[in-house]
Steps between C-alpha positions, in 0.01 A plus 500: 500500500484846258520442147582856317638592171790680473391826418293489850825404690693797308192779619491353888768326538571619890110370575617133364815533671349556812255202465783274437691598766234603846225302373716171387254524166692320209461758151506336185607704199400440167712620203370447170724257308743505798300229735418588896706633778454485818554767761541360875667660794883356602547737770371424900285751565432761847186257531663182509773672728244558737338149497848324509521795848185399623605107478808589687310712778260182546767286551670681715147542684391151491843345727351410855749697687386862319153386531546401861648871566239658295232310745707602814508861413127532428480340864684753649300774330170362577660464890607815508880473493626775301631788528422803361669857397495821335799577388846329422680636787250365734534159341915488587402633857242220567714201376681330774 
């Protein structure tokens, strides 16, 4: 928690801003004879978008039948199977 006075919040107010809403930092405002406010994001930001993403992704990576698949196709690397090209046309030419 940031305490400031008003005056502060009026000559940077984009820097408090910015720590309320990346940084999740809760800005207390104090206004002579008018009390406190405080200043705290509402909006979801990019960051929590990608953590709410990355809990999907693990999810989606943690079901036995993707792992399983996952595990198979390292197999078939480490084996050998694969094939490999240079260019797209090749690729359609090679698949049977």
């Amino acid at each position: 928690m940031i305490e400031i006075t008003a005056t502060e919040l009026r000559r940077n107010m984009i820097k408090y801003f910015d720590l309320a809403l990346e940084q999740k930092e809760q800005v207390v405002v104090r206004i002579r004879n008018r009390g406190t406010f405080t200043i705290t994001s509402a909006t979801e930001t990019t960051s929590d978008k990608r953590i709410a993403k990355k809990t999907e992704l693990e999810a989606y990576l943690d079901q036995p039948e993707v792992l399983q698949s996952i595990l198979r196709a390292r197999a078939d690397v480490k084996a050998g199977r694969v094939r490999k090209f240079t260019t797209v046309k090749k690729l359609w030419e090679d698949i049977p």
